[in-house]
Structures are given as structure tokens and as C-alpha cells.
C-alpha positions in Angstrom: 114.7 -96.5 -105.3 116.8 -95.8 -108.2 119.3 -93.0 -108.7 116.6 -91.8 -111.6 114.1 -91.6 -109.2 115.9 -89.9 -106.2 117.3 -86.9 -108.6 113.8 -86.5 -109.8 112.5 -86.0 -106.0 115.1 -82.7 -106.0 115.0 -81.6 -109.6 112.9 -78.2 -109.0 109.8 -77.5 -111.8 111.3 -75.4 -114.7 110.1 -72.0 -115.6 109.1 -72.8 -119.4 107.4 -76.2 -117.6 105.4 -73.4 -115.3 104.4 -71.3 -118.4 103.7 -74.5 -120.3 100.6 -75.8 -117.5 97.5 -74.3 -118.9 95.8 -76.1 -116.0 96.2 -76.6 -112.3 94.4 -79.6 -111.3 95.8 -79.3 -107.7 94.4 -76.0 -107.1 91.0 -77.0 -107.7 91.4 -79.3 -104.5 92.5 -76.8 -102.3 89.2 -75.3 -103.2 87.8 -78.3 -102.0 89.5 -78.6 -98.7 89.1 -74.9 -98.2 85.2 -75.2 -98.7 84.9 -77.9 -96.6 87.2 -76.5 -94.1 84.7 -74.0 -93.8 81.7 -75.6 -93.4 83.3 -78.2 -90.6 83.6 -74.8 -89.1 80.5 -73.5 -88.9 78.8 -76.9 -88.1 81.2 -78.9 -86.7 81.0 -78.0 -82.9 83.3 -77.3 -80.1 85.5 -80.7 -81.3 86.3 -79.2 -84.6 87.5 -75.7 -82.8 91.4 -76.5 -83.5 90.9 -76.4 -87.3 89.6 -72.9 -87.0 88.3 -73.6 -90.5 86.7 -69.8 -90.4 90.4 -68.4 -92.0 90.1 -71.0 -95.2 88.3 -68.2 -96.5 91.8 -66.4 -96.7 93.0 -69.3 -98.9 90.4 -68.6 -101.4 91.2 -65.4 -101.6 95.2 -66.1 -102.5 94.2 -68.4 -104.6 91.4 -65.6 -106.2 94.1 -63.3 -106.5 96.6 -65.5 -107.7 94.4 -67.1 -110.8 93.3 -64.4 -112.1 96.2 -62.6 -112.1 97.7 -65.5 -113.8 95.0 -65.7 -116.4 95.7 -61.9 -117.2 99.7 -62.1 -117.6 99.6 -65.3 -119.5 97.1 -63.2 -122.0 99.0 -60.1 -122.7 101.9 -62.4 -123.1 99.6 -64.3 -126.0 97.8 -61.6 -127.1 100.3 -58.1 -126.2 97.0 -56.5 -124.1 94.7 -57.6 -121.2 90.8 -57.3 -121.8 89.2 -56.2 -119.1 85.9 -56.7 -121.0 87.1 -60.3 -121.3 87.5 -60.5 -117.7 84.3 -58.7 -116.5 82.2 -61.4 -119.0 84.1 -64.0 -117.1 83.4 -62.7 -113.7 79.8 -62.1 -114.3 78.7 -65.4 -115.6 80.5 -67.3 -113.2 79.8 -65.7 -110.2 76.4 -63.6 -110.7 74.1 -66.5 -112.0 74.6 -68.8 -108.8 74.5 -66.1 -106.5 71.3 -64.3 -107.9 69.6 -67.3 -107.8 70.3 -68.4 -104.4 69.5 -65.4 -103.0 66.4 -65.6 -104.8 65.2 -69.0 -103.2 66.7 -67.9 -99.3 64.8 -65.3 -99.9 61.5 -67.6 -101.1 62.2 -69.6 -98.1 62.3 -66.7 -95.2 59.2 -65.3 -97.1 56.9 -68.3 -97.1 58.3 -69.2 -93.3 56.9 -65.2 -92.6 60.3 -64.3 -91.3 61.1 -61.4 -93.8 61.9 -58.9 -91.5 62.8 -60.8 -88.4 65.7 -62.8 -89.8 67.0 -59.0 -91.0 67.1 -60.5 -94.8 65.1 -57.4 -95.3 67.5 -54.9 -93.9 70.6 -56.4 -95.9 68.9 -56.6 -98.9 70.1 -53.7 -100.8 73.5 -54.3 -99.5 73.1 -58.0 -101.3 71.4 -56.7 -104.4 75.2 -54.5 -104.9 77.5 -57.1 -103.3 78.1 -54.8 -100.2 77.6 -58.1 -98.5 80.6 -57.3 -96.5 79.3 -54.5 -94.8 76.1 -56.2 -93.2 77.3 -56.8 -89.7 74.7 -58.7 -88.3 73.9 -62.3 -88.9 71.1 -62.6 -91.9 70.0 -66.3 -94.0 72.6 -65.3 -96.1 75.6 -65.2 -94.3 78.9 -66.4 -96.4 78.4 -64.4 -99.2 80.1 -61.5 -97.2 83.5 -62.7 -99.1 81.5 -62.1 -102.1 81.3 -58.5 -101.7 85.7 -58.0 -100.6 86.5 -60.2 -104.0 83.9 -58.3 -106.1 85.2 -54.6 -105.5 88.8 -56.0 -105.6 87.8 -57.2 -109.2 87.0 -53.4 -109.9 90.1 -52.2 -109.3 93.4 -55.0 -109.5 92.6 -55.5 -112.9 92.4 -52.1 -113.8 95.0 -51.4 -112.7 96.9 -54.3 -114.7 95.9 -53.1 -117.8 96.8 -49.0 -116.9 100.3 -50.2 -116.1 100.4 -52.1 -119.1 101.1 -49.2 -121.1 104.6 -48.5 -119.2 107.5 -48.6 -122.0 109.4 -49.9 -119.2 109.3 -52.1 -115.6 106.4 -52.7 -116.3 106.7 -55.9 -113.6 108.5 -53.5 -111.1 105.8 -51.3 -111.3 103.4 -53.6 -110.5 105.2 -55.5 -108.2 105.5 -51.7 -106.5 101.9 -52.0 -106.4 101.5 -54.9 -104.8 104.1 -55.0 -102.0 103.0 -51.0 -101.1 99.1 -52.4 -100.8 100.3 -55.2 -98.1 103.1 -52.9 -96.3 100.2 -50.6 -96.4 98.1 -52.7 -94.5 100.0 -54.6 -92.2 102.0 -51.2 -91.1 98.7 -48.9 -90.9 95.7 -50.7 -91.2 96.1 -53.4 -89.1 97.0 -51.8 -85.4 93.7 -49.7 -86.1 91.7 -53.3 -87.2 90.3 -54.4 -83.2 88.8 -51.4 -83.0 87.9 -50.2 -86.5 85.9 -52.2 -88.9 87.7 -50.4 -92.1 90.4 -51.7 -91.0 89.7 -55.2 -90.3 88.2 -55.1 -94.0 91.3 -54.6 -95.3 93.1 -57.3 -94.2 91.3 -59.6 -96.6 92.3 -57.5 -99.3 96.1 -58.3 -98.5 95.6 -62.1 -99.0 94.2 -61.3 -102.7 97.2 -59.1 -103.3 99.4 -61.5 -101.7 98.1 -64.3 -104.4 98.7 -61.4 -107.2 102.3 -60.9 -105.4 102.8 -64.6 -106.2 101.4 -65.1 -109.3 103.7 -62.0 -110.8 107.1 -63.8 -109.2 106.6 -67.0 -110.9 105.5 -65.4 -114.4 108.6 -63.7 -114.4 111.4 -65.5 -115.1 114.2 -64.2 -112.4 111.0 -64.3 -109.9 110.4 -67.7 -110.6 114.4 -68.3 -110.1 114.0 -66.8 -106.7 111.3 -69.7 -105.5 112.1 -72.3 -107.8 114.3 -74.2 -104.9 110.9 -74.7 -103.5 109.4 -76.5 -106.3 111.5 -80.0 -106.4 109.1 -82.5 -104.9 110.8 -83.1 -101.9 110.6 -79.2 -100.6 107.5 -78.9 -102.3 106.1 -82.1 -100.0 107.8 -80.2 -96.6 105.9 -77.2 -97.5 102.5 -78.7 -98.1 103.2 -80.8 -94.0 104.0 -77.1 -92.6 100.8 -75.7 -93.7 98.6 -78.6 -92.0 101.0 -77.4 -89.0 100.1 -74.0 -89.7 96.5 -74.6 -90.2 96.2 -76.5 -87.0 97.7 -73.7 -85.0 96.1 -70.7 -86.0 94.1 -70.7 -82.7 97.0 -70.6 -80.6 98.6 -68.2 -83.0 96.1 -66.0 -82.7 95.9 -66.2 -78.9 99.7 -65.2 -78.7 98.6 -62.1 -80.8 96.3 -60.7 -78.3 93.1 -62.9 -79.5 92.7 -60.9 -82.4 92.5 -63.1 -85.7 93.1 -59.9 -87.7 96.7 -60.3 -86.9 97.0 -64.0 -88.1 95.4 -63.4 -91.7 98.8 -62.0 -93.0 100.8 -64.8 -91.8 98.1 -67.6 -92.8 98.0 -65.9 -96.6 102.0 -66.2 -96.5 102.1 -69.4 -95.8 98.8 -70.4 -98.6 101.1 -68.6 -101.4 103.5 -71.2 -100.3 101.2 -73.9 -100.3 100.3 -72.6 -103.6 103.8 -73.1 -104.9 104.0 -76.9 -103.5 100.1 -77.5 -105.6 101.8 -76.0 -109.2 104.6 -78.1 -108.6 105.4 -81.8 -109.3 105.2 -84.3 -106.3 103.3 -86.4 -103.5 101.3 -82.8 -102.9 99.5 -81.8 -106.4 99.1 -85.9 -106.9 96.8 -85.6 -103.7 95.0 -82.3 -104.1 94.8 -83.5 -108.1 92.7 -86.5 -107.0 89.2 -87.1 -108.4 87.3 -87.4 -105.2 88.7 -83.3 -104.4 88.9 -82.3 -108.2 85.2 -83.5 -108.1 84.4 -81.3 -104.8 86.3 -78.3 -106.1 84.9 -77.9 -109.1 81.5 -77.7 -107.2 83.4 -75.4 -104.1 82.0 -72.0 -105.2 78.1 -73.3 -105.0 78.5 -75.5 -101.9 80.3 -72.7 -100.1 76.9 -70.1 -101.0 74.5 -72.9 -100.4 76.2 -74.2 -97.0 73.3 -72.2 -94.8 70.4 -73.7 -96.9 71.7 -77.1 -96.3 72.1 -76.8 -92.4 68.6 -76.1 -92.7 68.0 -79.2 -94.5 70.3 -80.7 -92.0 69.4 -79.2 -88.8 66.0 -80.8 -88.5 67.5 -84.0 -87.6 71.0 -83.2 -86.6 72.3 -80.9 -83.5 75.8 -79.2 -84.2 78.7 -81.5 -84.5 80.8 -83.9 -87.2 77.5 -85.7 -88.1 75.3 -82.4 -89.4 78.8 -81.1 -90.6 79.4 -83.6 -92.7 75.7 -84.4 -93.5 75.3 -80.7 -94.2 78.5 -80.9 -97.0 76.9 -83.6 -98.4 73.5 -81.8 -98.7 75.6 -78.5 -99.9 77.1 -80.5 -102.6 74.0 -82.2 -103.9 72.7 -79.0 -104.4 76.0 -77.6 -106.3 75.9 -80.4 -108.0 72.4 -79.5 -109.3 73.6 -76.0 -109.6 76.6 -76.9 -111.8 74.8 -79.1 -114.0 71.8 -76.1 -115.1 73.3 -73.0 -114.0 76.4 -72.5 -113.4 78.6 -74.5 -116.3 75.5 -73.1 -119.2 76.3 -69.5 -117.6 79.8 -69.8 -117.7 79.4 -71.5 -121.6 77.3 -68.4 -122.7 79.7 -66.0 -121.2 82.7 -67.6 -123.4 80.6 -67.8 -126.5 80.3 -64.2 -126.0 84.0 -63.7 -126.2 84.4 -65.9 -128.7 82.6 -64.3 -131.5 84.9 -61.0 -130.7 88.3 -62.7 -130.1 89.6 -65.7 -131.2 90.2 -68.6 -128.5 93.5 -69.1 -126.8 94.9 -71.9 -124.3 93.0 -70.8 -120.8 94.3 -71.7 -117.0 91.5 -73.0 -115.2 89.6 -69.9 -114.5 89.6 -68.3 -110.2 86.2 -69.2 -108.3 84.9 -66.8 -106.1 84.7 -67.6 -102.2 81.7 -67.4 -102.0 
């Protein structure tokens, strides 16, 4: 190896490089992995336990939090304001079109198969038809969307509050950086004891991932932020950093074992250690060139469908396959055959409508590739 090539392992990403990435191709894989991760989990069986792919959900939600809070700095530094009409046309045509419609055709399905009522579709119904998919707390057809409805009401308010601090003469970043830090103290000091035994409480704790992504996103768009972290960017830390999390993702169960068995205790520490994760994906190095591949590039893209139509394909999958690798994999597979038909005549014309909308009202600007819900 060349001396060239052994200072460019060390050299650390610059923050005008940062600023200069209008897209994040790495990120879209850890959509992928985290979809996946997911669905391994529900239908992989006992052997696939040790993942604990359940908490990949948290990693959507840093990720959530830190895109579009990302998307919403870099356009008041274009554009001097943030539109939160620009980002509620966003939203709703990239989330609302998919989800609609497969809760449409679960809802088909459990009609025609006469189990309406037993299968308690009915009874969560009006929660689902106003995203307070969260709150249902019994199992339904339906199940995953749950994330849905935490990312949804977070929408309401995180970008609100972006644009109301906006208009702060002064530290402005301080203030929001205030913000964010008092939501997470807030809920690891308070919330959090009171979560085994209160459902508010466990609630909360996914909204501290989504503020932790913010947290993150806010540091590196600020230049003396980004000088705090950027150590972690050269491609060698970076690397290091993306082998801890596999070590971290492979001992959540003992993790949260240590804690007292409850796995509202680990979420804090696993959404830490995704925002760093996050910081080894936007950097250069053996970590984004992997997550940046086209075989996950191709699965992210599709992550936000397969993750919602996961429970249809199981049933797809389930007549021939008992829980385990095979119907876990076979069910992915199923989940992103239908995403892929999803993407192809819903989702990407929904989200094309949504920015010709904002087109004829605002001019077009450079975009970072836009946050996907959870599902």
C-alpha cells in the first residue's frame, strides 16, 4: 500500500465535503438491513433470537429523524426559511398512498376470510384510519404499522418547532440543540424508570431515538459540531465504528438481560450507537462502499413497502413454510415482490405528484435523499 493510500485511510471527511453530498447512498442500505432485520425477527424462529432484530426499528427512527432534519437545515441554508408546507406534501405522498392502500387490501382479505371482527381489525380501525396505530395493544392483521403512528405525530411537532425557532436573531443552533438534548434527558431521567410499568412511558422512548437522529444531524450541519465528530469520519475509525455496531447489535439480548429484562432500557443505548453508525455510512470508506451496494441500495429503496407488507407476505408464506430462516427469507422475498409492485404504481407516481406540487410554487433546489417512514 502506498503512502497515498494509507494517509487517505486517516484523512477524516471535511465539513464543506459533508454539506457538498446531496445524497447518501449508504443510508439507503441501512434501511435495507434494518427492514430485513426486522422481518428475520418476526419469522425467523428461536435460531434467529440473538439478532433481536425487533430494535432495528429504532434505527429507522435515527435515521427518520436525522434526514429530515437534514433536508430542513440544508433548505433554510438555500432558501433563508423552512416550509413546513413543503414538508407536509413530502410526508403525505410518501407515506399515506402505500399505507392507505395496504390497509385497504388487509382489510379486503380479513373481510372475504369472515374474520372482521375476530382478528380485532375492527376494533383498531379508527385508531389506523388517524395513525394512532401505536396505541392498539393487541395484536391485529396490521401489526408493524404501530411505528407509523410514533413517526407521524413526531412529524407534527419537530418540524414545527424548527421553523418557530427559526425566527431567533440569535443561537438559533443552541436553541435547538437545547431542544433536543432536554427531550432525551427528559426521557431517560423521567420517563424511563416509570416505562415497565406505564405504557406512556415506554412510548416515549422511541421518540428519543428520532430526537437523537435530529441531535446528530444538527452537530454535523454546524461547522464546530461537525469538528467535534469529524475524528470519526477517516475511513479507518469510520470502519471500527461500523464492526462495534454488529457487536452492539448482536448483544442487545444480553444487554437487555443485565438491565432487568426490560428492552426499554436498551433503546437509548442502541440509538447512540445507530447515530454513530450513521456517521461511519456519510463518511468515506470500506462501510458506505458496502451499505452503498446495489443489491441493498435496491432493497432500501423498496424498505418502507416491504416493512408494511411483511404480515401479508407471511400469509403468502405461511401456507407452506413453519417459522424459521426458510419462511423468513421466503417471506422477504415475497415482501419485496410486492414493494417492488408498490414502488413501480404507487409509491414513486405519489411521491412525483407530491413534488410537482411544490414545484409550480417554489423553484427546485439540490434535495438529500428524502427520510422513509418505518413503517
Amino acid at each position: 500500500m502506498s503512502d497515498l493510500s494509507r494517509r487517505s485511510w486517516w484523512r477524516p471527511l471535511g465539513h464543506a465535503e459533508y454539506l457538498a453530498s446531496s445524497w447518501f447512498p449508504g443510508l439507503t442500505g441501512v434501511r435495507a438491513l434494518a427492514a430485513v432485520a426486522v422481518v428475520f425477527f418476526h419469522y425467523g424462529g428461536p435460531v434467529m433470537d440473538r439478532l433481536q432484530g425487533w430494535i432495528a426499528v429504532q434505527l429507522f427512527f435515527v435515521l427518520s429523524g436525522f434526514l429530515i432534519t437534514t433536508l430542513a437545515l440544508r433548505e433554510e441554508g438555500r432558501t433563508g426559511r423552512i416550509s413546513l408546507r413543503g414538508f407536509y406534501v413530502r410526508r403525505v405522498f410518501r407515506i399515506m398512498p402505500v399505507y392507505f392502500l395496504l390497509l385497504a387490501l388487509t382489510t379486503l382479505a380479513v373481510l372475504l376470510g369472515g374474520t372482521y371482527q375476530s382478528s380485532r381489525l375492527a376494533d383498531a380501525m379508527p385508531y389506523y384510519l388517524v395513525f394512532g396505530n401505536e396505541l392498539v395493544d393487541y395484536n391485529t392483521p396490521y401489526p408493524t404499522s404501530w411505528s407509523l403512528g410514533v413517526e407521524e405525530k413526531f412529524y407534527l411537532v419537530w418540524p414545527a418547532l424548527l421553523v418557530l425557532t427559526s425566527f431567533a436573531r440569535s443561537g438559533k443552533t443552541a436553541l435547538r440543540l437545547l431542544l433536543g438534548v432536554s427531550a432525551v434527558l427528559g426521557v431517560v431521567l423521567f420517563a424511563l424508570p416509570l416505562a415497565p410499568s406505564h405504557t406512556w412511558a415506554s412510548l416515549s422512548v422511541h421518540y428519543c431515538s428520532l430526537v437523537i437522529g435530529c441531535l446528530l444531524a444538527m452537530t454535523l450541519h454546524h461547522p464546530r459540531g461537525f469538528a467535534l465528530v469529524r475524528p470519526l469520519t477517516s475511513p479507518v475509525v469510520a470502519t471500527a465504528i461500523g464492526c462495534g455496531f454488529v457487536v452492539l447489535q448482536f448483544s442487545v439480548g444480553p444487554l437487555a438481560k443485565a438491565l432487568g429484562g426490560h428492552w426499554q432500557f436498551v433503546v437509548p443505548v442502541y440509538a447512540a450507537g445507530s447515530a454513530l453508525l450513521l456517521v461511519a455510512v456519510v463518511s468515506p470508506g470500506p462501510v458506505r462502499n458496502l451499505l452503498s451496494s446495489r443489491p441493498l441500495t435496491f432493497v432500501g429503496d423498496r424498505s418502507y413497502a416491504l416493512y408494511l407488507a411483511q404480515t401479508g407476505a407471511a400469509g403468502v408464506t405461511g401456507w407452506l413454510l413453519p417459522s424459521g430462516i426458510a419462511k423468513a427469507a421466503a417471506t422477504t422475498g415475497v415482501a419485496l415482490l410486492f414493494a417492488c409492485a408498490l414502488g413501480r404504481w404507487v409509491e414513486r407516481p405519489a411521491i412525483a405528484y407530491g413534488r410537482k406540487l411544490l414545484e409550480r410554487r417554489t423553484p427546485a433546489g439540490p434535495r438529500v435523499e428524502a427520510a422513509a417512514g418505518a413503517g
